[in-house]
C-alpha positions in Angstrom: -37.1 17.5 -22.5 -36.3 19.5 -19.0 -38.3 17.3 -17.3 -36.3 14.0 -19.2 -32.9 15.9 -17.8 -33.9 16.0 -14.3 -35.2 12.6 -14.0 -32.0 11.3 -15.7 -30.0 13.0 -13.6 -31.8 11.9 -9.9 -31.3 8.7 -11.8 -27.7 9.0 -11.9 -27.0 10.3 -8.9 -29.6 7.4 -7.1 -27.5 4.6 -9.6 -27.0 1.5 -8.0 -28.2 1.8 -4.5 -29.5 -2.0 -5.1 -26.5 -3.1 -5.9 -23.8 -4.8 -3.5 -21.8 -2.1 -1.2 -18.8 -3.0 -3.0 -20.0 -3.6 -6.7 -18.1 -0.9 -7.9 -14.5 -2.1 -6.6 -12.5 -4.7 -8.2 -13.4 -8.1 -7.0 -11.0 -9.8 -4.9 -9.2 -11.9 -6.9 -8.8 -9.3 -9.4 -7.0 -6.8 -7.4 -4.8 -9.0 -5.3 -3.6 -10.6 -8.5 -2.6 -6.5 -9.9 -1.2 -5.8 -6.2 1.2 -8.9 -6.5 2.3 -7.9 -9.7 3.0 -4.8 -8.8 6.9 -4.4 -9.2 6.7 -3.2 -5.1 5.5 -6.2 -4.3 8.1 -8.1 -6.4 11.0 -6.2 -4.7 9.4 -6.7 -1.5 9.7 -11.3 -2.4 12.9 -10.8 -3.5 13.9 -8.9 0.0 12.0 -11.6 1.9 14.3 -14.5 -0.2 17.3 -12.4 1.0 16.5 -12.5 4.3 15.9 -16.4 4.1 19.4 -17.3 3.0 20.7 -14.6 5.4 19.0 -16.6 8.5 21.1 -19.4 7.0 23.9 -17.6 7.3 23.3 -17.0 10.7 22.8 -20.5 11.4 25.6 -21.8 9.6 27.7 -19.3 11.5 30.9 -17.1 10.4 33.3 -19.9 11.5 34.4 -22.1 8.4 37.1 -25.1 8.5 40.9 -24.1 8.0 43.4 -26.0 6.3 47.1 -25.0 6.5 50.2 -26.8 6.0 53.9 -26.6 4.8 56.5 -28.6 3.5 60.4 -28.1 4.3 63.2 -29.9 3.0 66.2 -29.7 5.5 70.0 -30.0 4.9 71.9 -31.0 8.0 75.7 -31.3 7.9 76.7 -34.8 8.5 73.6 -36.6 8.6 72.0 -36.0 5.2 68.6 -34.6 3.3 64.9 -34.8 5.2 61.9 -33.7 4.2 59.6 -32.8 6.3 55.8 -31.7 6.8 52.9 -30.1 9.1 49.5 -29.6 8.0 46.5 -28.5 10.3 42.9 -28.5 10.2 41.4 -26.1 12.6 38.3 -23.9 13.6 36.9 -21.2 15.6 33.9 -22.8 18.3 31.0 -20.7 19.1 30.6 -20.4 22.7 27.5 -21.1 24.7 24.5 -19.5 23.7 25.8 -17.8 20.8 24.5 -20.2 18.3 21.1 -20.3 19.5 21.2 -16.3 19.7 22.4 -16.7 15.9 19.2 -18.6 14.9 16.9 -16.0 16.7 18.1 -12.9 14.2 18.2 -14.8 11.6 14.0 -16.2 12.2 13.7 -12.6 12.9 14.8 -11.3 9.6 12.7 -13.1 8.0 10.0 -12.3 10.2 10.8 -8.5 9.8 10.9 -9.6 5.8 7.5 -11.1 5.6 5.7 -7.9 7.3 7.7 -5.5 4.8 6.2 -7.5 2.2 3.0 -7.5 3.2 3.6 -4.0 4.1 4.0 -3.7 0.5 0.9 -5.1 -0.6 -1.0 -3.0 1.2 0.5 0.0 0.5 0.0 -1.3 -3.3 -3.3 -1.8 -2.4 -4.0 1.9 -1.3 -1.8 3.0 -4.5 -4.4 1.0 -6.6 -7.5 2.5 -4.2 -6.7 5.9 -5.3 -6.3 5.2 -8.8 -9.8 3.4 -9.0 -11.6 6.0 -7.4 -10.2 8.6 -9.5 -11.2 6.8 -12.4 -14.6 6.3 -11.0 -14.9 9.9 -10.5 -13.8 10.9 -13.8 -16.0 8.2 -15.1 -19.3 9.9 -13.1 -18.4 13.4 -13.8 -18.2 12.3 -18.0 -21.5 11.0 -17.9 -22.9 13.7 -16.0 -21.8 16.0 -18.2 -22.4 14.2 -21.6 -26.2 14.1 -20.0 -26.2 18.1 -19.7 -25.0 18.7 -23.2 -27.2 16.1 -24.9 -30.0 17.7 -23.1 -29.0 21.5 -23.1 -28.5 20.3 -27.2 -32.0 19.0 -27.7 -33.8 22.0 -25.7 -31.6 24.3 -28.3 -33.3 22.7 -31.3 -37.0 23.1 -29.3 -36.7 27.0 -28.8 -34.9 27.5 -32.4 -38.3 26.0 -33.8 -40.3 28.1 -31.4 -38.0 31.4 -32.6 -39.0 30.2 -35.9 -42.5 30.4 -35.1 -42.0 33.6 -33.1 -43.4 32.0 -30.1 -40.0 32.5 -28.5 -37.5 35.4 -28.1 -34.2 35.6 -30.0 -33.2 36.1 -26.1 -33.9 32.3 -25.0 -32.3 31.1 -28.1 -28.9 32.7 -27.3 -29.8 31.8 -23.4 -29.7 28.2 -24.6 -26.8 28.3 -27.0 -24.6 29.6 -24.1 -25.4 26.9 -21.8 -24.7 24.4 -24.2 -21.5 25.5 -24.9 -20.4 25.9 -21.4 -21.5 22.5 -20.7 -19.6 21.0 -24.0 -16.7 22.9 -22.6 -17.3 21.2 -19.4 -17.8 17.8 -20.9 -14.0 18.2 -22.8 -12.6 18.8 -19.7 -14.0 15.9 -18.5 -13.6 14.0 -21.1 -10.0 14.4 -21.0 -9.8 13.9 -17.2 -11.1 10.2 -17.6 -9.0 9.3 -20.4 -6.4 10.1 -18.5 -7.3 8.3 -15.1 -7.9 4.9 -17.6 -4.3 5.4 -19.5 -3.1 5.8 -15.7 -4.3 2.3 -14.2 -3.6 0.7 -17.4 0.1 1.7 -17.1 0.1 1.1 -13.3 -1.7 -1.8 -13.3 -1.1 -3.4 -16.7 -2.8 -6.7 -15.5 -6.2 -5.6 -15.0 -8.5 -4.4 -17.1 -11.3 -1.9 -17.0 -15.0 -2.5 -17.0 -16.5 -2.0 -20.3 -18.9 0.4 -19.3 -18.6 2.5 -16.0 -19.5 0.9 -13.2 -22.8 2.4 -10.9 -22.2 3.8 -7.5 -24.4 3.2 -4.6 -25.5 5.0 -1.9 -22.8 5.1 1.3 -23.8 3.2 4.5 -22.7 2.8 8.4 -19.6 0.9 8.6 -20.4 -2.5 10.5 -17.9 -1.5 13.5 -17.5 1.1 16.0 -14.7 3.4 16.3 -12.8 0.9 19.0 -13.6 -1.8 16.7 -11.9 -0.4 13.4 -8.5 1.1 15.2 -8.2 -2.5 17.3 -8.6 -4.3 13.6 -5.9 -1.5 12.2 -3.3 -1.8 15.1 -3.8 -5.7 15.0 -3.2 -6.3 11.6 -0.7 -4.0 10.6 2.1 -5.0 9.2 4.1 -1.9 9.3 4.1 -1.7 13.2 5.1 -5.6 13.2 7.3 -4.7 11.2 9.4 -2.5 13.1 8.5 -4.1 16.2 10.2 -7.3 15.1 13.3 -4.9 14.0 13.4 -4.1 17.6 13.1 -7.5 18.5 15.8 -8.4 16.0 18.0 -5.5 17.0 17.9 -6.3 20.4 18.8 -9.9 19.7 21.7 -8.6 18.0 23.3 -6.2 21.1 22.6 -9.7 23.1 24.8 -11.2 20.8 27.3 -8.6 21.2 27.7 -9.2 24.6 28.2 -12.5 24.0 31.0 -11.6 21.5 32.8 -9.6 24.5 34.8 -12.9 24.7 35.8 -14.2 21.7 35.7 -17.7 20.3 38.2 -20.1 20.6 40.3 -21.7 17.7 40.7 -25.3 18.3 43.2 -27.5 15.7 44.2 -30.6 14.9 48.2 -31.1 13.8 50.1 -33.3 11.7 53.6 -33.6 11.3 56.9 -35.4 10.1 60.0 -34.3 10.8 63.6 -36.2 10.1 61.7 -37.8 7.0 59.7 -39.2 8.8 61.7 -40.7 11.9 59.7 -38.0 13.6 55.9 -38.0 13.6 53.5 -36.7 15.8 50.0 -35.2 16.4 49.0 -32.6 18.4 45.9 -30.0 19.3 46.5 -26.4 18.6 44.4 -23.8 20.6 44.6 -20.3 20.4 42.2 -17.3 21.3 41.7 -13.9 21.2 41.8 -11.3 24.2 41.5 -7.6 24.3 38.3 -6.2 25.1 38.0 -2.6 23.9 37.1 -3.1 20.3 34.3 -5.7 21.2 32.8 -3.8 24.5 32.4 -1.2 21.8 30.9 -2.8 19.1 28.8 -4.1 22.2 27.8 -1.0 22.9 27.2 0.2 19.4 24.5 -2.4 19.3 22.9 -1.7 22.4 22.2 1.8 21.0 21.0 0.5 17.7 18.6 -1.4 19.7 16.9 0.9 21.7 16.6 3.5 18.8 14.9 0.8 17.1 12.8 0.4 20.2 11.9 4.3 20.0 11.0 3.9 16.0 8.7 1.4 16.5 7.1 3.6 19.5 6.6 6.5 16.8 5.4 3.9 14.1 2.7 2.8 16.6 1.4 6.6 17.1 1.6 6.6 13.5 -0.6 4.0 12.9 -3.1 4.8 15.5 -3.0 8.2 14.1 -3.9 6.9 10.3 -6.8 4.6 12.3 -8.0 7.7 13.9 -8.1 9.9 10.5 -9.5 7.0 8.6 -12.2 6.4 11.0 -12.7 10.2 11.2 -13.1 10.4 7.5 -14.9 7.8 7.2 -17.8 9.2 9.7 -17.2 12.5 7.9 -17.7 11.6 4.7 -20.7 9.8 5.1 -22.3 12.7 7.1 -21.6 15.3 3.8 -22.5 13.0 1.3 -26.1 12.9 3.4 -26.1 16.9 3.0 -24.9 16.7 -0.5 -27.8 14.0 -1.2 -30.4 16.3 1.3 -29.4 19.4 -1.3 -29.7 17.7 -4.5 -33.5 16.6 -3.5 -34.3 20.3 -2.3 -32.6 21.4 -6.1 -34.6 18.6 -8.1 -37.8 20.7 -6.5 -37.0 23.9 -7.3 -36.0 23.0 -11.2 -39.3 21.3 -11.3 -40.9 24.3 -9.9 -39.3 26.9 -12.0 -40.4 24.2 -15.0 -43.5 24.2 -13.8 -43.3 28.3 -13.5 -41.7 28.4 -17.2 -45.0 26.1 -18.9 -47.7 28.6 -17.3 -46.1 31.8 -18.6 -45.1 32.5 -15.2 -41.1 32.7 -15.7 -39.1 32.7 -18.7 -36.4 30.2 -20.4 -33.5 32.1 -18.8 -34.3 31.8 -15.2 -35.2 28.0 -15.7 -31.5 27.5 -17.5 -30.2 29.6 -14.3 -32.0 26.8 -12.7 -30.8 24.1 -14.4 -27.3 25.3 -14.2 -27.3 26.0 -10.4 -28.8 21.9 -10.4 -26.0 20.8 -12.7 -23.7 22.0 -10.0 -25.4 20.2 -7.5 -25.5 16.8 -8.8 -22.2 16.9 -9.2 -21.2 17.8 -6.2 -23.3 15.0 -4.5 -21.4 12.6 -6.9 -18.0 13.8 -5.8 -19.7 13.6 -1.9 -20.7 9.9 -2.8 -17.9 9.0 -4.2 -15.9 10.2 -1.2 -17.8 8.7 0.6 -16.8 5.9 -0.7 -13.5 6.5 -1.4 -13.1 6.8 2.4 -14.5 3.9 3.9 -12.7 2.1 1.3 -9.1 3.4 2.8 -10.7 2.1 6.4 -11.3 -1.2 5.0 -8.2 -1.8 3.5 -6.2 -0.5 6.6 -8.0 -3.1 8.5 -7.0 -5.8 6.0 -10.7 -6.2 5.3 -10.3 -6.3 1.4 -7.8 -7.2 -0.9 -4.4 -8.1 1.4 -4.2 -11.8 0.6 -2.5 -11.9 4.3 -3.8 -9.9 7.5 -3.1 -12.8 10.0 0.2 -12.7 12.6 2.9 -14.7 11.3 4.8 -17.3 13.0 7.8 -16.5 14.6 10.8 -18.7 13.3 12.5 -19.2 16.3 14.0 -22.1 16.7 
């Protein structure tokens, strides 16, 4: 029954190493469809539809039509009762270059919009990477321990027979008992830990649904890219530093426009009137403008600052990024390299159980040592679980801040300038 235990557990540990790299992930379809629904993702559309209408707004401009008018009825002594009228339509006139400038912030915004929400997505996607992997772990670590106890259980009723036919001490029996209920103990803890990882992606990610049974996990590999390769892929495709490098762009756009507003646009009108009712009549073209400098060269100026602070945060989102591409690549490497040592351990404890079992069968050793044994092995598979799914866990993060899985979107948008 030993023997079943430790062949069952090189089992588990080995699980799946025939099976696709990525078996054990959602497919594709699967998650992008959870990440989309994800109300961050939702908030993120509704931001990029905001920013649509608002680059109509610029287009359109701030200027609208005016209509004004009066009507006077006039008494002069000695000549009688007029009526008379004015009405005017008129409108402020972008100047020169200001229109066009309008239309570049406005494409802007929605380019800045469309990275946020792809921004989103991915950020989901990491939100949903963690919860997955936490599951998967839970998952491992239940089964690992439901294996101990149904084996530490069925070794219990073995030396309770031999007790009973005093070819074993009382000594063994209680040696047995005690494992078994550390590893129940274990198991509840467990236990408990996965239910709660599945109650935690089914309330995150209502919209996808679990495996049936727990999926297997196979053995970590080599990335296909070196370390330049993976950080260019990160830096490329992230839409967080497009993101607030197009806010710089945008902001910068918007101090040009300032300057342009130092002079302010001119009112032109059209006027109608009839005076003497109507022996007078006449049209005529208003034109009026503003002057006075101070309060636009500041505002000018206000914008000019915005700009180059925006200029500076997308500086420090860039060493951001290539800091997360450097960790991730790091981790990646590192976590690879333990799991080996973790795996290298777990064969070097698989022979010294079957030693000590070995040991135990020719009278050599008794029960206790070979549960001290089995105990110390316990420990060891699940640490190389843990290191595998780490592993894992963190070439997973590289691939998905690369854009290599799951983001429905990693290529450069369009820019909207017209």
């Amino acid at each position: 029954m030993i023997k079943k235990y430790i062949v069952a557990f090189s089992v588990l540990a080995a699980g799946g190493a025939a099976e696709a790299a990525d078996s054990f992930l959602p497919q594709s379809d699967v998650a992008q469809a959870a990440i989309g629904a994800h109300p961050v993702v939702a908030a993120a559309e509704a931001s990029l539809a905001e920013a649509e209408a608002q680059a109509r707004v610029y287009k359109a401009g701030d200027h609208d039509f005016h209509l004004s008018g009066s009507y006077i009825r006039r008494d002069v002594r000695g000549e009688g009762t007029y009526s008379e009228w004015d009405s005017t339509i008129s409108r402020a006139i972008r100047l020169p270059g200001k229109a066009k400038e309008d239309r570049k912030i406005g494409a802007l915004g929605i380019n800045v919009a469309e990275n946020a929400r792809d921004d989103a997505r991915h950020q989901v996607a990491l939100l949903l990477k963690d919860y997955w992997f936490e599951w998967l772990e839970a998952g491992a670590m239940h089964r690992i321990d439901q294996m101990a106890v149904d084996t530490y259980r069925q070794e219990l009723q073995a030396v309770e027979r031999r007790y009973e036919l005093q070819e074993a001490a009382l000594l063994e029996v209680e040696g047995v008992r005690s494992a078994l209920a550390t590893a129940a103990a274990r198991l509840q803890k467990s236990q408990a830990r996965k239910l709660e990882a599945e109650r935690a992606i089914g309330t995150m990610f209502p919209t996808m649904a679990l495996p049936a049974q727990q999926l297997d996990i196979g053995d970590p590999a080599a990335t296909e890219y070196g370390f330049d390769e993976w950080k260019n892929l990160i830096l490329t495709r992230s839409h967080e530093l497009r993101m607030a490098e197009k806010y710089a762009e945008q902001q910068m756009a918007l101090a040009r426009r300032g300057r342009l507003n130092k002079i302010a646009d001119p009112t032109i009108g059209v006027r109608f009137f009839s005076e003497r009712g109507g022996e007078e009549q006449g049209v005529g073209l208003l034109f009026s403008m503003p002057f006075g400098s101070s309060r636009r060269s500041a505002q000018s100026d206000a914008r000019r600052a915005r700009a180059l602070a925006a200029e500076a945060q997308a500086r420090q989102v860039r060493l951001m990024v290539e800091e997360v591409a450097d960790r991730d690549i790091t981790r990646a490497e590192a976590g690879l390299s333990v799991w080996q040592q973790a795996s290298a351990a777990l064969t070097a404890s698989e022979q010294v159980v079957s030693r000590a079992r070995r040991a135990v069968e020719l009278g050599e050793r008794d029960l206790v040592e070979l549960l001290r044994a089995l105990n110390a092995h316990h420990d060891v598979v699940r640490q190389e679980a843990t290191a595998r799914i780490a592993a894992h866990n963190a070439i997973t993060q590289l691939r998905i801040d690369s854009h290599e899985i799951w983001i429905a979107t990693h290529h450069d948008h369009e820019d909207h300038d017209d």
